[in-house]
N, CA, C and O of each residue as an XYZ file, in Angstrom:
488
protein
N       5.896     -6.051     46.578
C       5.147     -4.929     46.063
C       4.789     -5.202     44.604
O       5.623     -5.296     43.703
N       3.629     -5.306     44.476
C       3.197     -5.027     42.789
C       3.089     -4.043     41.640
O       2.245     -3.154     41.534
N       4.044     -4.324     40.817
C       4.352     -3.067     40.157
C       3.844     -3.440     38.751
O       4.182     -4.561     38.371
N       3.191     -2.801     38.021
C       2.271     -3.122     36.976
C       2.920     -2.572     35.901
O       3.125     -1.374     35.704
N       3.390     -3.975     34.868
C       4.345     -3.903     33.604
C       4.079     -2.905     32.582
O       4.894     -2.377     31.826
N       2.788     -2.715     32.666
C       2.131     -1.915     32.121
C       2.625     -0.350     31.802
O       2.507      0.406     30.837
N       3.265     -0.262     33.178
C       3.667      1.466     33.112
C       5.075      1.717     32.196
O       5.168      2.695     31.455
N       6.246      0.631     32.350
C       6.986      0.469     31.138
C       6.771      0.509     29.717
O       7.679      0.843     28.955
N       5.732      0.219     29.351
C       5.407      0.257     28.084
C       4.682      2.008     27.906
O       4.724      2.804     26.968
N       4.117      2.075     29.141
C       3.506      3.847     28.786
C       4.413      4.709     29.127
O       4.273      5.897     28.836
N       5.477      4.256     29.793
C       6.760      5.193     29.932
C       7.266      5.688     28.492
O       7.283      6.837     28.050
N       7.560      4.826     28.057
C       8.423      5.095     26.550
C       7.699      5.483     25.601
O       8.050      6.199     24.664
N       6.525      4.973     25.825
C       5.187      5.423     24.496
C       4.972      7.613     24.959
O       4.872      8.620     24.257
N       5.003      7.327     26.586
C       5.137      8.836     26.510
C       6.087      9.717     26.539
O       5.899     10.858     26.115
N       7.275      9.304     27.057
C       8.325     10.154     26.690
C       8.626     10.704     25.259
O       8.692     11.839     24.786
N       8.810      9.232     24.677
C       8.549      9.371     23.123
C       7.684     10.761     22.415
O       8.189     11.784     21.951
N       6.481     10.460     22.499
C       5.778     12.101     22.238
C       5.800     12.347     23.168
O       4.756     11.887     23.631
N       6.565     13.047     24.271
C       7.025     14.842     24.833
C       7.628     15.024     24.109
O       7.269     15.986     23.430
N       8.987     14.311     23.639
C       9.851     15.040     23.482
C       9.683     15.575     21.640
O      10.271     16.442     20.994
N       8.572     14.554     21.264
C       7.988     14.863     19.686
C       7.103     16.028     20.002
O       7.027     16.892     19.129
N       6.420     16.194     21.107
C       5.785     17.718     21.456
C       6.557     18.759     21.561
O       6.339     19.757     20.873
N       7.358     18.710     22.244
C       8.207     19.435     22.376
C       9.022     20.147     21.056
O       9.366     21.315     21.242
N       9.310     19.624     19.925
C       9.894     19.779     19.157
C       8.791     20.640     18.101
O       9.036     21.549     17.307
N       7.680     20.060     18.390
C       6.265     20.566     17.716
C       5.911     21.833     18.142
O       5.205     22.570     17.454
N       6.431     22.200     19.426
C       6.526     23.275     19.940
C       7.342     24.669     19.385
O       7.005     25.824     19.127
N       8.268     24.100     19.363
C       9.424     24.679     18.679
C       9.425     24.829     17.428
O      10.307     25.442     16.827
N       8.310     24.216     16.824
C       8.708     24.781     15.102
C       7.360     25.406     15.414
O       7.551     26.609     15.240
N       5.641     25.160     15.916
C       5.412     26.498     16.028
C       6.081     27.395     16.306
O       5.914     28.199     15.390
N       6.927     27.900     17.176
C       7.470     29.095     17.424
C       8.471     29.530     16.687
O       8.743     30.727     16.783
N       9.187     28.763     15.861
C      10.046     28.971     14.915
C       9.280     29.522     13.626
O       9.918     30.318     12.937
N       7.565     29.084     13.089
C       7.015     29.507     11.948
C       6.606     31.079     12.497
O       6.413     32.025     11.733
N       6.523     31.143     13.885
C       5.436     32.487     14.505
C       6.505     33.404     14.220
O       6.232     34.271     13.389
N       8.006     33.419     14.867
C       8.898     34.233     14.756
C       9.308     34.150     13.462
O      10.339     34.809     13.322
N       8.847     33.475     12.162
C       9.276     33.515     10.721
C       7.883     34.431      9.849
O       7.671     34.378      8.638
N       7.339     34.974     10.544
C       6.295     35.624     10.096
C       4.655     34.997      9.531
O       3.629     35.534      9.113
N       5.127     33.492      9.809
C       3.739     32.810      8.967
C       2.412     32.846     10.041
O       2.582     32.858     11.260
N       1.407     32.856      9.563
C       0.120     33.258     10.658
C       0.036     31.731     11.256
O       0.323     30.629     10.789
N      -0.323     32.040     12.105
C      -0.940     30.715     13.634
C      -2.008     31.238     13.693
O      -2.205     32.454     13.688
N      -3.240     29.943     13.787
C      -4.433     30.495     14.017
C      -4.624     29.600     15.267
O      -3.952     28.572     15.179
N      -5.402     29.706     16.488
C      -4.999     29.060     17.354
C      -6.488     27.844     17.293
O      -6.719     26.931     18.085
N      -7.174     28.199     16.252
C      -8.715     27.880     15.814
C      -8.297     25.858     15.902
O      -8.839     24.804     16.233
N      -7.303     26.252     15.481
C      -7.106     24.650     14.299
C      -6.262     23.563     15.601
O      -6.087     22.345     15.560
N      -5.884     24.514     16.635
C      -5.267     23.481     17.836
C      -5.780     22.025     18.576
O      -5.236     20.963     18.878
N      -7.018     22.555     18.677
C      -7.966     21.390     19.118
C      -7.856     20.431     17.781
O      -7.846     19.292     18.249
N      -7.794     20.362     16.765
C      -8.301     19.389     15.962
C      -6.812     18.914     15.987
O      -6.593     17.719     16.184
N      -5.852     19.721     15.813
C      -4.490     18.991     16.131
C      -4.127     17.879     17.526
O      -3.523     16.817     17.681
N      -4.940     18.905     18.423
C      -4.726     18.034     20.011
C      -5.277     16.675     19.729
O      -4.726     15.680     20.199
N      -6.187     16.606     19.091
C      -7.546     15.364     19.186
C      -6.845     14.338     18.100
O      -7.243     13.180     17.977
N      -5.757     14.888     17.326
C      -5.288     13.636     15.761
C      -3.766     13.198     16.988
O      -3.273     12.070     17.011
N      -3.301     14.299     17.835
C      -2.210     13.854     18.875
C      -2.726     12.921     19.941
O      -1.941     12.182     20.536
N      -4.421     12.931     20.286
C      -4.523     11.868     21.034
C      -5.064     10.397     20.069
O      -5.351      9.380     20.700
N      -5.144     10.402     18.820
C      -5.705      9.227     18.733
C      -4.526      8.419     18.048
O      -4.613      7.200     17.898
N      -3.271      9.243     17.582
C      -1.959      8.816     17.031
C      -1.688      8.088     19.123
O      -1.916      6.916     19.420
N      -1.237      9.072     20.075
C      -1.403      8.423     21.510
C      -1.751      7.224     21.532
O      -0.867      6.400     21.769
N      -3.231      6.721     21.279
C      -3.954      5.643     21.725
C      -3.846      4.447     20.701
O      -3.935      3.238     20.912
N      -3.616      5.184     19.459
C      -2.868      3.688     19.011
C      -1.641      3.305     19.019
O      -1.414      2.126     18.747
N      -0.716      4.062     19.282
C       0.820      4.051     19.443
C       0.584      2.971     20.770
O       0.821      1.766     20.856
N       0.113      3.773     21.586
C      -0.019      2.743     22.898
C      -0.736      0.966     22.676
O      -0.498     -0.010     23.387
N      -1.428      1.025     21.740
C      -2.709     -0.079     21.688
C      -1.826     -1.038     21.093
O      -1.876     -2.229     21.404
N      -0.511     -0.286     19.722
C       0.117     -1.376     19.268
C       1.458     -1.589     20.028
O       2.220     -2.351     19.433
N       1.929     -1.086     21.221
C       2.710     -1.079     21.907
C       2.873     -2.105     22.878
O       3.890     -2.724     23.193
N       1.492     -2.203     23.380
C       1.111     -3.220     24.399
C       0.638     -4.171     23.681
O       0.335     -5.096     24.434
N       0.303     -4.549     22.032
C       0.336     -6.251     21.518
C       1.474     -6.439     21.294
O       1.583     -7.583     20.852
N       2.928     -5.681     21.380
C       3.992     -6.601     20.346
C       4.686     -6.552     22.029
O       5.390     -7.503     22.371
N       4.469     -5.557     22.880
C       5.288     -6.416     24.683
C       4.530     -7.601     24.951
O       5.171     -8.610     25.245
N       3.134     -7.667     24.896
C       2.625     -9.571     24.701
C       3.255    -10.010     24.106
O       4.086    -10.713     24.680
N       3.334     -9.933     22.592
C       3.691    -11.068     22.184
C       5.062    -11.155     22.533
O       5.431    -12.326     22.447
N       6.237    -10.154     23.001
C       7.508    -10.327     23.445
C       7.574    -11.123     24.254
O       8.691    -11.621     24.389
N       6.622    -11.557     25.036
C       6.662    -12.560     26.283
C       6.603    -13.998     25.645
O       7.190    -14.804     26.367
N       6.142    -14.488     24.659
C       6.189    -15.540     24.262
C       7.077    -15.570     22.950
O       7.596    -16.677     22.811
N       7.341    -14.835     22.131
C       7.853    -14.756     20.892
C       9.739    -13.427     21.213
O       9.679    -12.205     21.345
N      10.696    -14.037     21.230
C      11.782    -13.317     21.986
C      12.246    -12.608     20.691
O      13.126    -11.752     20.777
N      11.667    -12.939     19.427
C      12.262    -12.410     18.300
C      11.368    -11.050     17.976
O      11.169    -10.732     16.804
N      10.916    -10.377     18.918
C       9.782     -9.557     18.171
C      10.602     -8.555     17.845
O      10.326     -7.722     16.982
N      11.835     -8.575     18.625
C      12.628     -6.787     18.890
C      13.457     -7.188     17.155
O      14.231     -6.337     16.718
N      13.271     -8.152     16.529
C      14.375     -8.496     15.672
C      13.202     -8.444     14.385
O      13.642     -8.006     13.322
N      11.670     -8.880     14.412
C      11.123     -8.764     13.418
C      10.606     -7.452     13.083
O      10.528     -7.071     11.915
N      10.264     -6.776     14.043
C       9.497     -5.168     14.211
C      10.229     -4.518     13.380
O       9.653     -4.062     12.392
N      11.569     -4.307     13.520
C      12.333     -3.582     12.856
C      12.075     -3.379     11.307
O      11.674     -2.272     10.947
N      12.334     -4.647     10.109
C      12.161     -4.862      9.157
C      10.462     -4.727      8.969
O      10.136     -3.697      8.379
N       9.705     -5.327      9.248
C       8.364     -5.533      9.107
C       7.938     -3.805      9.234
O       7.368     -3.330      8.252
N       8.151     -3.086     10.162
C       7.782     -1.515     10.173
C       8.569     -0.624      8.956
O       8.016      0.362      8.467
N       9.721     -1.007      8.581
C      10.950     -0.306      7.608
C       9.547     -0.749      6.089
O       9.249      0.000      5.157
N       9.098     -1.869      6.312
C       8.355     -2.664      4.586
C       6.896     -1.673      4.652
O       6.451     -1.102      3.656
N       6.332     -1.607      5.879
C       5.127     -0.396      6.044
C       5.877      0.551      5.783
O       5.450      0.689      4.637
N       7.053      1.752      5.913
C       6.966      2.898      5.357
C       7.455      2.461      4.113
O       6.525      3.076      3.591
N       8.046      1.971      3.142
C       7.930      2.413      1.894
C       6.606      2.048      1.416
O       6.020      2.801      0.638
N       6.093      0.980      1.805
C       4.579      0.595      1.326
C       4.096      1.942      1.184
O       3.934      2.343      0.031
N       3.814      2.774      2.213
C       2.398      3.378      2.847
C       2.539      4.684      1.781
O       3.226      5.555      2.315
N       2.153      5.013      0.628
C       1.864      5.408     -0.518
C       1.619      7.387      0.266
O       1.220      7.824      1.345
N       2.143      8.034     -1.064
C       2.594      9.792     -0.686
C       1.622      9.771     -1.732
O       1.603      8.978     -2.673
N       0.926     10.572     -1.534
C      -0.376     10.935     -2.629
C       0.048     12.653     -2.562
O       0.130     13.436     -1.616
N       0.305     12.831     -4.294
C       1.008     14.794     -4.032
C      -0.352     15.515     -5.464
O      -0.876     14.875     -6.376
N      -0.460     16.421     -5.243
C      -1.556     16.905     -6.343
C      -0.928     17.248     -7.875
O       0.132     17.799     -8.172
N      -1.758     16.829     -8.534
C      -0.931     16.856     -9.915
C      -0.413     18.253    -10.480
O       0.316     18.499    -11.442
N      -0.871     18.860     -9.801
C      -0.044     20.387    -10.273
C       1.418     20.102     -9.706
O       2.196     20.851    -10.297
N       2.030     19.363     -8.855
C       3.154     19.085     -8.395
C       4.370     18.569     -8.681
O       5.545     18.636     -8.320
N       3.154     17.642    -10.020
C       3.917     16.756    -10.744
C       5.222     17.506    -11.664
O       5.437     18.703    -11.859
N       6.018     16.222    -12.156
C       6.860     17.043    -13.402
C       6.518     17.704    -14.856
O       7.298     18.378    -15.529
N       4.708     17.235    -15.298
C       4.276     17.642    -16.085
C       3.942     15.982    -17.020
O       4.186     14.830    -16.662
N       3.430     16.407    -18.044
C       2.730     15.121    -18.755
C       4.218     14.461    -19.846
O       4.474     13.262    -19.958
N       5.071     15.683    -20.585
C       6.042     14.875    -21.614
C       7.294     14.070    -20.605
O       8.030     13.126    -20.889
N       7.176     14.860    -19.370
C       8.322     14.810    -18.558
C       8.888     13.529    -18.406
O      10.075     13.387    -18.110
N       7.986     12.429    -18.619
C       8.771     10.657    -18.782
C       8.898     10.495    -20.213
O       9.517      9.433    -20.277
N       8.669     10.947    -21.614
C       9.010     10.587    -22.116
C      10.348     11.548    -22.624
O      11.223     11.190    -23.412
N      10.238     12.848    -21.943
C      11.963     13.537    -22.154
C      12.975     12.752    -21.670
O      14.000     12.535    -22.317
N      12.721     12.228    -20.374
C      13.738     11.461    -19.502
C      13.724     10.340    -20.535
O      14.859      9.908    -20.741
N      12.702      9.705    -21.290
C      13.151      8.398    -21.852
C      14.280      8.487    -23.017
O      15.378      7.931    -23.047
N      13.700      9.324    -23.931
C      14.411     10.363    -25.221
C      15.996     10.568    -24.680
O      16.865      9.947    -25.294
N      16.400     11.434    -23.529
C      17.587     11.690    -23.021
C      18.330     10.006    -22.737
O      19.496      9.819    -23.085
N      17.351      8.653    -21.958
C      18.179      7.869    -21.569
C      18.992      6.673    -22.919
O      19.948      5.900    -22.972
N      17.901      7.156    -23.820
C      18.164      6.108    -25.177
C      18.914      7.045    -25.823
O      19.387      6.290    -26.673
N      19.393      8.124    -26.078
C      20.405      8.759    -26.245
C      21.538      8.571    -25.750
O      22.491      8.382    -26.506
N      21.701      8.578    -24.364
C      23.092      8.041    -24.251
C      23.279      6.705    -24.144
O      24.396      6.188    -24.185
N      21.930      5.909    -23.964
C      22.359      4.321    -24.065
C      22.957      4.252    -25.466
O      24.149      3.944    -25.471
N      22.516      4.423    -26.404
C      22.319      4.112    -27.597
C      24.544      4.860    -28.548
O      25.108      4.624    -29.617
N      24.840      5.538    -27.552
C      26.292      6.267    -27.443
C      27.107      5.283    -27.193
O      28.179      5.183    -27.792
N      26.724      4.454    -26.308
C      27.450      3.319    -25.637
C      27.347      1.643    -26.494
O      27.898      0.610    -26.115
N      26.678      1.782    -27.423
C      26.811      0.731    -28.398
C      28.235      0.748    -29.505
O      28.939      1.648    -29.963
N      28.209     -0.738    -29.634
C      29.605     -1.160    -30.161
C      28.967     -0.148    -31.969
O      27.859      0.073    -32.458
N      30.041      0.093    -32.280
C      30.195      0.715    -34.119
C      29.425     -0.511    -34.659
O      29.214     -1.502    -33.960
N      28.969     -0.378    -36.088
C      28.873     -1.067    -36.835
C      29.753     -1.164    -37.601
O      29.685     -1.981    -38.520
């Protein structure tokens, strides 16, 4: 019987998001019963960023089970190589967020203060 390898790799790619739906589920209903408004307007554009996160989750799922077939180290490089993409992949926050403009040179002022405690007497 021919059973197409294929469905292993979409097994886990979909279980994976249910059970991330699922949870997505649950904090809508956790914000609805916390009083914050749901508009149900904005669902579709959510559904449509959940299918194209889907289709590449899947797209890069099925190049690194190829290359698992020839390369046995992939389960050993993925790890590190994905860990170096999230600190890479840069948090952009709006500058009202920030600590303010003197705020590195207070922290500098405070650190040469006590460095400067820790020097030998003259």
């Amino acid at each position: 019987m021919h059973f197409p390898h294929e469905l292993l790799v979409f097994a886990a790619i979909g279980a994976t998001f249910f059970i991330h739906f699922v949870g997505f589920l649950v904090v809508i209903c956790a914000l609805a019963l916390g009083g914050e408004p749901f508009r149900f307007s904005g669902l579709p554009v959510v559904l449509m960023g959940w299918l194209a996160l889907l289709l590449l989750a899947s797209a890069i799922a099925l190049v690194t089970a190829s290359f698992q077939v020839f390369l046995k180290d992939i389960d050993h490089m993925l790890g590190p190589a994905l860990m170096i993409m999230f600190y890479v992949t840069p948090i952009l926050y709006p500058t009202t967020q920030g600590p303010g403009v003197g705020a590195l040179d207070r922290c500098l002022q405070s650190l040469g203060a006590s460095c400067s405690s820790l020097s030998a007497p003259d």
